[in-house]
mmCIF file as Biopython writes it, N, C-alpha, C and O atoms, coordinates in Angstrom:
data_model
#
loop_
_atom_site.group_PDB
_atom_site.id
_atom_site.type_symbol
_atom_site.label_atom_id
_atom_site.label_alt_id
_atom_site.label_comp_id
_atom_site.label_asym_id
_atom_site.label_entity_id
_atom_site.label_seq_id
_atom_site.pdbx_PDB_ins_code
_atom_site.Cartn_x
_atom_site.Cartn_y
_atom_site.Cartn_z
_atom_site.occupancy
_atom_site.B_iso_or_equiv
_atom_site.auth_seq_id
_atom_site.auth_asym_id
_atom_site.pdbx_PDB_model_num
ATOM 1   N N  . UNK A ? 1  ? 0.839  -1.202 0.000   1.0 0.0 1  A 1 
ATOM 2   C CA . UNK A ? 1  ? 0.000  0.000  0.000   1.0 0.0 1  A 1 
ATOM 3   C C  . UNK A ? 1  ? 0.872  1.249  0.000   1.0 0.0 1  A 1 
ATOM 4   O O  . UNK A ? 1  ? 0.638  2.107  -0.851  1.0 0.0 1  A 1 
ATOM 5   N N  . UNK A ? 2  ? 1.756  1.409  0.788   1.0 0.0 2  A 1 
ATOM 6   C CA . UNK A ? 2  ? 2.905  2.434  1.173   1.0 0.0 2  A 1 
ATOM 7   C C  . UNK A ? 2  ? 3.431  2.873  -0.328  1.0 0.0 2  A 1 
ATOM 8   O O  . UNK A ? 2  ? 3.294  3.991  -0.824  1.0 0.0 2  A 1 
ATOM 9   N N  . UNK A ? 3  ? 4.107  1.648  -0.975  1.0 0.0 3  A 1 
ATOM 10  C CA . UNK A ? 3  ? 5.122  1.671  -2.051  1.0 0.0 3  A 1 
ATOM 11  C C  . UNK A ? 3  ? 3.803  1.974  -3.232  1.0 0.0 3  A 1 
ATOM 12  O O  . UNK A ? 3  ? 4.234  2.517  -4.249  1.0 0.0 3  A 1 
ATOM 13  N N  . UNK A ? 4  ? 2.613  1.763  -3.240  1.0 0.0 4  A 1 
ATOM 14  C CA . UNK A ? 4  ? 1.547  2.303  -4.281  1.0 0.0 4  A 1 
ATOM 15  C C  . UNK A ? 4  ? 1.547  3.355  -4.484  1.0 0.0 4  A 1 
ATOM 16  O O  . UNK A ? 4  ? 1.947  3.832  -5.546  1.0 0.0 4  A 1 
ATOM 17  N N  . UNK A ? 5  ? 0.860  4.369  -3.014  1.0 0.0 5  A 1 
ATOM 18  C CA . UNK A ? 5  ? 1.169  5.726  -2.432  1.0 0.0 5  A 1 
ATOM 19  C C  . UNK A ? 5  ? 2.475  6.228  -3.594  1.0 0.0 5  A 1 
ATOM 20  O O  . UNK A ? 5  ? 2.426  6.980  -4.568  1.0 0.0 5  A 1 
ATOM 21  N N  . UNK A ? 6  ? 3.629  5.425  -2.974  1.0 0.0 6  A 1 
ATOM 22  C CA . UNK A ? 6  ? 4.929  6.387  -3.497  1.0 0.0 6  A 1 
ATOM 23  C C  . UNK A ? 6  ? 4.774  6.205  -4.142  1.0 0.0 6  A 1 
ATOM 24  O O  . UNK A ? 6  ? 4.007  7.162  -4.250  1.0 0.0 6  A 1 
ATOM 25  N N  . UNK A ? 7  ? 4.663  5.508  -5.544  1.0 0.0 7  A 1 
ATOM 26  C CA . UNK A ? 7  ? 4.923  5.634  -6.709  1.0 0.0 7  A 1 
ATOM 27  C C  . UNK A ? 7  ? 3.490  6.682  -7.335  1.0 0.0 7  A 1 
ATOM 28  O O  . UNK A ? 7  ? 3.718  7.054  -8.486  1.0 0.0 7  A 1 
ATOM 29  N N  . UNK A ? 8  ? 2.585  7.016  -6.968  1.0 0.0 8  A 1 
ATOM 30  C CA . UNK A ? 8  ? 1.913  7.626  -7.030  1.0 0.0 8  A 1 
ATOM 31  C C  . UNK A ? 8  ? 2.231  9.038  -7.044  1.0 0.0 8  A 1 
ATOM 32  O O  . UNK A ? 8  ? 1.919  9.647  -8.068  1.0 0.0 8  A 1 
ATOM 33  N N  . UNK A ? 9  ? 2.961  9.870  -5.821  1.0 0.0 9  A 1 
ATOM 34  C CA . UNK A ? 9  ? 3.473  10.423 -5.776  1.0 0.0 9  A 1 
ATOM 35  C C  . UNK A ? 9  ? 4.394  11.048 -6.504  1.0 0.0 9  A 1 
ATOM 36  O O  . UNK A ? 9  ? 4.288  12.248 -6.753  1.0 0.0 9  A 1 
ATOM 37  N N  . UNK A ? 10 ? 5.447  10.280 -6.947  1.0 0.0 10 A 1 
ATOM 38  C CA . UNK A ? 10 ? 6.552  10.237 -7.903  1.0 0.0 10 A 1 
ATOM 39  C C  . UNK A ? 10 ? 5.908  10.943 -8.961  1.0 0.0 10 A 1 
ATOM 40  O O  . UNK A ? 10 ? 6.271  12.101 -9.171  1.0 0.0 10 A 1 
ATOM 41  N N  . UNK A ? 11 ? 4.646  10.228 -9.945  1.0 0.0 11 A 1 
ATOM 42  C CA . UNK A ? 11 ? 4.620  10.160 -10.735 1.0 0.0 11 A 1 
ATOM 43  C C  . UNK A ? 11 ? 3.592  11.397 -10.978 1.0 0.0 11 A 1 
ATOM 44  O O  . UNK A ? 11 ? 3.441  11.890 -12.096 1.0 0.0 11 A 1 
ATOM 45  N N  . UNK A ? 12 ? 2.948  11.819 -9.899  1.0 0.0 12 A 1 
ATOM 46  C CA . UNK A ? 12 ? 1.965  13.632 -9.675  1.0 0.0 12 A 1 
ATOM 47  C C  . UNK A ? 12 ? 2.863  14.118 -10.175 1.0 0.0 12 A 1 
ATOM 48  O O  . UNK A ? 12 ? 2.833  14.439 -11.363 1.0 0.0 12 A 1 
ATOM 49  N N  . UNK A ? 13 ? 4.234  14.364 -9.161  1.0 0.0 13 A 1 
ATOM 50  C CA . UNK A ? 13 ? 5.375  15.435 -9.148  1.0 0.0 13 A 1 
ATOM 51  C C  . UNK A ? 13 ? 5.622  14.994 -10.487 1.0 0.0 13 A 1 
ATOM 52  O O  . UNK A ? 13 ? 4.860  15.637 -11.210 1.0 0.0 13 A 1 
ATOM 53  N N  . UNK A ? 14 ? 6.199  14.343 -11.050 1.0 0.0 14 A 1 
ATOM 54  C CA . UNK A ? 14 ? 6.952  14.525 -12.571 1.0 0.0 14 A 1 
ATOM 55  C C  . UNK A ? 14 ? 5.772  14.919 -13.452 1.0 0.0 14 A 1 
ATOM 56  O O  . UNK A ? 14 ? 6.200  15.441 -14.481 1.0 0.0 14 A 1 
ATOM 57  N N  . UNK A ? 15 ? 4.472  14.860 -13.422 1.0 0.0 15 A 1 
ATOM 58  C CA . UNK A ? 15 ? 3.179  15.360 -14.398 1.0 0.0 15 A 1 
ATOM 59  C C  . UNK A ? 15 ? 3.657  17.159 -13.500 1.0 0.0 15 A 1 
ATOM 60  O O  . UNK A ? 15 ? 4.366  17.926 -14.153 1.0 0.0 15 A 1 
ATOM 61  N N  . UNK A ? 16 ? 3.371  17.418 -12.643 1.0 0.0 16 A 1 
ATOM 62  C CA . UNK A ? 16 ? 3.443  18.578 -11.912 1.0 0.0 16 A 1 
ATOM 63  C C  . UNK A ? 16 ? 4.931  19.597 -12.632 1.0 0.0 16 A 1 
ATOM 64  O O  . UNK A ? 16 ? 4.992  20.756 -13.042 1.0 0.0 16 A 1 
ATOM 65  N N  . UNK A ? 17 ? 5.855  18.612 -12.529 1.0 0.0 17 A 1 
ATOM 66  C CA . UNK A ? 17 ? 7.298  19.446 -13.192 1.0 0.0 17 A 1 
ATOM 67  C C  . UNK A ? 17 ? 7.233  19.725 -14.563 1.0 0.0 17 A 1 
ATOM 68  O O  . UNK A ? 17 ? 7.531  20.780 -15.123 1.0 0.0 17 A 1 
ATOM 69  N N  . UNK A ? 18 ? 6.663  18.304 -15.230 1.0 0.0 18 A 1 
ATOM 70  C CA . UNK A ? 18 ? 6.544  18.773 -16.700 1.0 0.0 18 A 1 
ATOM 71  C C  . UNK A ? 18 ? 5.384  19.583 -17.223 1.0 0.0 18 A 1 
ATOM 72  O O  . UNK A ? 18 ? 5.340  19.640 -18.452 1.0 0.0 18 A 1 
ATOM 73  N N  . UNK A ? 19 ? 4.444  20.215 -16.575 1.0 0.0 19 A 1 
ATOM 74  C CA . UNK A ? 19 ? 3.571  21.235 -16.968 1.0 0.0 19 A 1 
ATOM 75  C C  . UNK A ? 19 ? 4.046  22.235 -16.226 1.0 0.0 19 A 1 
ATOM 76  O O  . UNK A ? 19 ? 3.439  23.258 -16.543 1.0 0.0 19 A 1 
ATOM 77  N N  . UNK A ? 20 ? 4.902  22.457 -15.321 1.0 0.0 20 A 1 
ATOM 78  C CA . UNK A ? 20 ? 5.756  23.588 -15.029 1.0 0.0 20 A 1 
ATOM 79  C C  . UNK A ? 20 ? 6.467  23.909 -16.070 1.0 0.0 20 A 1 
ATOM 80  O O  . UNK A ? 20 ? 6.214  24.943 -16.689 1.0 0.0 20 A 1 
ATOM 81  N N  . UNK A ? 21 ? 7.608  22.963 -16.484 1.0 0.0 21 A 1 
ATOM 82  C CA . UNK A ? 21 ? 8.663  23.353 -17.537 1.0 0.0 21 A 1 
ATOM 83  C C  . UNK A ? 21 ? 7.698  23.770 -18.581 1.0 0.0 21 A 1 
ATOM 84  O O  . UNK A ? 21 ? 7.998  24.877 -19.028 1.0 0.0 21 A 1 
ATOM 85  N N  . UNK A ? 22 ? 6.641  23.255 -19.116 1.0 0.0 22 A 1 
ATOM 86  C CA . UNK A ? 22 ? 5.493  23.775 -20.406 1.0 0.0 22 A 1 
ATOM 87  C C  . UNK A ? 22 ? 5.512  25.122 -20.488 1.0 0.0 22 A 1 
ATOM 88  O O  . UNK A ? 22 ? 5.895  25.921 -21.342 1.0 0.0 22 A 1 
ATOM 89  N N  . UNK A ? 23 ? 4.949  25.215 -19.275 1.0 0.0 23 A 1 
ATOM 90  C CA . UNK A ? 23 ? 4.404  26.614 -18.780 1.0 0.0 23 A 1 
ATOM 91  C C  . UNK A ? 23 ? 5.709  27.863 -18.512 1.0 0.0 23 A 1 
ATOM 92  O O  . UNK A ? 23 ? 5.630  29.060 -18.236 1.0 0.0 23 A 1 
ATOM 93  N N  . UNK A ? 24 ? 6.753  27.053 -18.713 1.0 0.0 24 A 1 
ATOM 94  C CA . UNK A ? 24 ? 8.034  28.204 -18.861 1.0 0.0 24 A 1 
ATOM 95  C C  . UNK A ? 24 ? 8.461  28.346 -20.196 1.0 0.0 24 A 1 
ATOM 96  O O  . UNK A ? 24 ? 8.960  29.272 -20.835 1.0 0.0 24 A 1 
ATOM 97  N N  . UNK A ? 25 ? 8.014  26.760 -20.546 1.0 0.0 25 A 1 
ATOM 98  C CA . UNK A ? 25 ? 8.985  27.297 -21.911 1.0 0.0 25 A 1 
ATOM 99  C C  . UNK A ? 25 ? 7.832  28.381 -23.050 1.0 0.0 25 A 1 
ATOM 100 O O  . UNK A ? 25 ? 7.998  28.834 -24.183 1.0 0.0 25 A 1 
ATOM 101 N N  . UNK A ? 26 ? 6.783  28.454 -22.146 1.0 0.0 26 A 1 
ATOM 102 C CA . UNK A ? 26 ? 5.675  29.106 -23.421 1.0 0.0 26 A 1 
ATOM 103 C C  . UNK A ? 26 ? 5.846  30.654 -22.866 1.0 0.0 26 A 1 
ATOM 104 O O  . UNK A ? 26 ? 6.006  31.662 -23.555 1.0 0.0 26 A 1 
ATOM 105 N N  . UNK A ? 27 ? 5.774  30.563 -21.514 1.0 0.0 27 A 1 
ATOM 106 C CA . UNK A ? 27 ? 6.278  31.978 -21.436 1.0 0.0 27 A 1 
ATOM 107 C C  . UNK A ? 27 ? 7.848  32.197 -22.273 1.0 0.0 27 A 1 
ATOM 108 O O  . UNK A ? 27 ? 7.669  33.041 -23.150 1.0 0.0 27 A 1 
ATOM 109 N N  . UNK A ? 28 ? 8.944  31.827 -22.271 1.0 0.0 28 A 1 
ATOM 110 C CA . UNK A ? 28 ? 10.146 32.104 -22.396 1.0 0.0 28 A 1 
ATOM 111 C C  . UNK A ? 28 ? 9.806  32.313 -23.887 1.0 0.0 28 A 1 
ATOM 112 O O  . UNK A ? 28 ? 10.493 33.184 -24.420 1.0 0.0 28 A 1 
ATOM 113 N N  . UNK A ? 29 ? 8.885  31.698 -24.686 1.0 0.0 29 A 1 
ATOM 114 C CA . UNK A ? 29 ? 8.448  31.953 -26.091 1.0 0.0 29 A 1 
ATOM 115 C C  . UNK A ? 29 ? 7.972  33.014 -26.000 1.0 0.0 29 A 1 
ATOM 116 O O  . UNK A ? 29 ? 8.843  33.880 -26.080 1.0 0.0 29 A 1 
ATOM 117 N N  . UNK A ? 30 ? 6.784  33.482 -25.840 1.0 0.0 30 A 1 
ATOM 118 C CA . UNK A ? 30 ? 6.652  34.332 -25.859 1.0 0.0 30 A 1 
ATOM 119 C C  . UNK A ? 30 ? 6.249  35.911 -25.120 1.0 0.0 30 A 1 
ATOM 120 O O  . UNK A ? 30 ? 5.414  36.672 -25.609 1.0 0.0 30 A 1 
ATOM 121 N N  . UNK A ? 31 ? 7.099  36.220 -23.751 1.0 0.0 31 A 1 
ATOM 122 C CA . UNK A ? 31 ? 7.673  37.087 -23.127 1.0 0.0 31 A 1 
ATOM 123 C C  . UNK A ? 31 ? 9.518  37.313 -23.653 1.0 0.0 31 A 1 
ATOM 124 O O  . UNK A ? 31 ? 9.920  38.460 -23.843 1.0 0.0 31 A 1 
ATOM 125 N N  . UNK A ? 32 ? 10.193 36.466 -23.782 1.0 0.0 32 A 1 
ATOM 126 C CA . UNK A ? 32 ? 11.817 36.690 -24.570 1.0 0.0 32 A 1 
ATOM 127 C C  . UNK A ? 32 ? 11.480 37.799 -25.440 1.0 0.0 32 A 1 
ATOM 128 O O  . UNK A ? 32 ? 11.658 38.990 -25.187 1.0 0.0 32 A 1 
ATOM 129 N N  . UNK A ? 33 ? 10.914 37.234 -26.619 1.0 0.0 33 A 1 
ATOM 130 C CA . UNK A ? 33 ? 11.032 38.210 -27.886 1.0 0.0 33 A 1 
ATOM 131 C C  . UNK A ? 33 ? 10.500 39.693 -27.754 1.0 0.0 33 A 1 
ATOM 132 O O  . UNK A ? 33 ? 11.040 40.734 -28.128 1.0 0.0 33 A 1 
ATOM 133 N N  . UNK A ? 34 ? 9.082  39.460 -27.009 1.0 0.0 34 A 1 
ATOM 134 C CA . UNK A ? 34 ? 8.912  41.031 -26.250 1.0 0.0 34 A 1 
ATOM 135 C C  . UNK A ? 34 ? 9.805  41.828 -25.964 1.0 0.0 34 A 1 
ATOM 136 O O  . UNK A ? 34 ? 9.941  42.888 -26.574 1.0 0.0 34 A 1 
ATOM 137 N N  . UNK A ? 35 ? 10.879 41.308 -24.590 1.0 0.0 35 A 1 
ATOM 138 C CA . UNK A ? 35 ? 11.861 42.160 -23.865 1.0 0.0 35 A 1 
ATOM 139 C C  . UNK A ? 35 ? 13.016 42.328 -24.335 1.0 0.0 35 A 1 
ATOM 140 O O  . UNK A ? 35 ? 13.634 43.261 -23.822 1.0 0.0 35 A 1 
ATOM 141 N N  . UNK A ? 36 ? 13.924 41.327 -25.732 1.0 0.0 36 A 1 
ATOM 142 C CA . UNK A ? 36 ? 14.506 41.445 -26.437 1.0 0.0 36 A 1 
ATOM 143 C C  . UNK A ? 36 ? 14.078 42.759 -27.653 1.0 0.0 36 A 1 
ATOM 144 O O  . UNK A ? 36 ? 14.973 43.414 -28.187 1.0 0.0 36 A 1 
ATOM 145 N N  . UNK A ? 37 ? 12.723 42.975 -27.936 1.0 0.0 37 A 1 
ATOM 146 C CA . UNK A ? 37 ? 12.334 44.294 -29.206 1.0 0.0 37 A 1 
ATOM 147 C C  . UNK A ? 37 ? 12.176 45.267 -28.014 1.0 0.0 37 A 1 
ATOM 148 O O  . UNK A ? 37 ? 12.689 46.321 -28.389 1.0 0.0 37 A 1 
ATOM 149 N N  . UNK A ? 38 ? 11.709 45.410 -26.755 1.0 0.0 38 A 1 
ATOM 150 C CA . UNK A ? 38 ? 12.023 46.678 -26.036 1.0 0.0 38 A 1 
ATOM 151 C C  . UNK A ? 38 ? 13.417 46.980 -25.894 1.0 0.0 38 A 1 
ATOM 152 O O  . UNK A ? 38 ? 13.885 48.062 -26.247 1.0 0.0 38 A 1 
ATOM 153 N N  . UNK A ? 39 ? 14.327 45.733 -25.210 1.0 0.0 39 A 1 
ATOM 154 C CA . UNK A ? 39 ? 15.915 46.430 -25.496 1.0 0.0 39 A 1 
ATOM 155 C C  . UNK A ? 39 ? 16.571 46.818 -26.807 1.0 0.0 39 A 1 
ATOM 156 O O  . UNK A ? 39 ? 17.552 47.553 -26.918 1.0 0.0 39 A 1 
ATOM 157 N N  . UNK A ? 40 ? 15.958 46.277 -27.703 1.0 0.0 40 A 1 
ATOM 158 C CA . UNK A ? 40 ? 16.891 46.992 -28.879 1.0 0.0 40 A 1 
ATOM 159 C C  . UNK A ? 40 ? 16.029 48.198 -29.007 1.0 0.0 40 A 1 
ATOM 160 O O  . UNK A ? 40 ? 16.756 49.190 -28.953 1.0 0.0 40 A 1 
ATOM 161 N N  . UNK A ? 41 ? 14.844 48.503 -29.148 1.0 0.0 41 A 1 
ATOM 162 C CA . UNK A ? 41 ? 14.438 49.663 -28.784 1.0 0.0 41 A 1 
ATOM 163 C C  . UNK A ? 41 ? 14.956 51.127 -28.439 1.0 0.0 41 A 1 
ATOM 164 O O  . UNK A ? 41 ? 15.090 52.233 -28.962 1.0 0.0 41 A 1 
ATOM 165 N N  . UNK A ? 42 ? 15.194 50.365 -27.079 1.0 0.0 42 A 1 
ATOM 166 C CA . UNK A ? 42 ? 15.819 51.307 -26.149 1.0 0.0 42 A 1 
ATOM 167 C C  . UNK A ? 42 ? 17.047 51.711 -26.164 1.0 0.0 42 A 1 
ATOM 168 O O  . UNK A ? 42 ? 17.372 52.815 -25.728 1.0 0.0 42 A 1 
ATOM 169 N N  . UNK A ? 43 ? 18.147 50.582 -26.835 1.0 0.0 43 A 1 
ATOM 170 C CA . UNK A ? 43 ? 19.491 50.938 -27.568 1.0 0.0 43 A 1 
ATOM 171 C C  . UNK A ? 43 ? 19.215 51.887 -28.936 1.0 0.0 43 A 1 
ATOM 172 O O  . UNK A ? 43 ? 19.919 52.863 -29.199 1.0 0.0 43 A 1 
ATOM 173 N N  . UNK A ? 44 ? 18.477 51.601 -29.475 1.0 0.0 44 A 1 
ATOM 174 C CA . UNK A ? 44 ? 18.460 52.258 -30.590 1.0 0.0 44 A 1 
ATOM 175 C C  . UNK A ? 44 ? 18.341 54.224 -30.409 1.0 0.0 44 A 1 
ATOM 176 O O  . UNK A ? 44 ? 18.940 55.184 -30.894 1.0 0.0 44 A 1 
ATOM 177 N N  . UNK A ? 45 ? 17.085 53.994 -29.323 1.0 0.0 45 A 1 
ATOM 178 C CA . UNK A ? 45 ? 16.908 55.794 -28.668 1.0 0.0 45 A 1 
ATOM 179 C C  . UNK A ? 45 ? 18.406 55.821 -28.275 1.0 0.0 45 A 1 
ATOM 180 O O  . UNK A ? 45 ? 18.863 56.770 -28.911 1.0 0.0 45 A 1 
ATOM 181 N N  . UNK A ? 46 ? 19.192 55.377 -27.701 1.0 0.0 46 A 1 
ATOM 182 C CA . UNK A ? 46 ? 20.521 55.481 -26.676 1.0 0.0 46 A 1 
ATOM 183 C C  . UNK A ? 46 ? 21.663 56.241 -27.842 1.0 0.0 46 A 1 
ATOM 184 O O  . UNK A ? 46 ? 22.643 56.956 -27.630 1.0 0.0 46 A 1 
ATOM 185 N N  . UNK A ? 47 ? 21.047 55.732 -29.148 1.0 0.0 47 A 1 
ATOM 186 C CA . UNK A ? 47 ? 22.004 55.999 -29.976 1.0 0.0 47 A 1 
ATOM 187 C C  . UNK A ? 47 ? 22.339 57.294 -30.511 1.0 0.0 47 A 1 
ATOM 188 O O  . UNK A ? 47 ? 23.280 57.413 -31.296 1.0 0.0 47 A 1 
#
């Protein structure tokens, strides 16, 4: 029963991590390119 539990467990957390990492890599898609066209932006005024 114990070792059911754990593997149960185990296997939440790795569903839990890999819709974390999802959920970063879709931000990192698309929030990056945003803050990358404000800094060149803002280099460009600098110029």
């Amino acid at each position: 029963m114990y070792s059911l539990f754990q593997n149960v467990s185990t296997s939440t957390l790795e569903q839990i991590s890999m819709i974390l990492t999802l959920i970063a890599a879709v931000l990192v898609f698309f929030v990056f390119p945003k803050i990358m066209r404000d800094l060149h932006r803002d280099l460009m005024k600098k110029k």
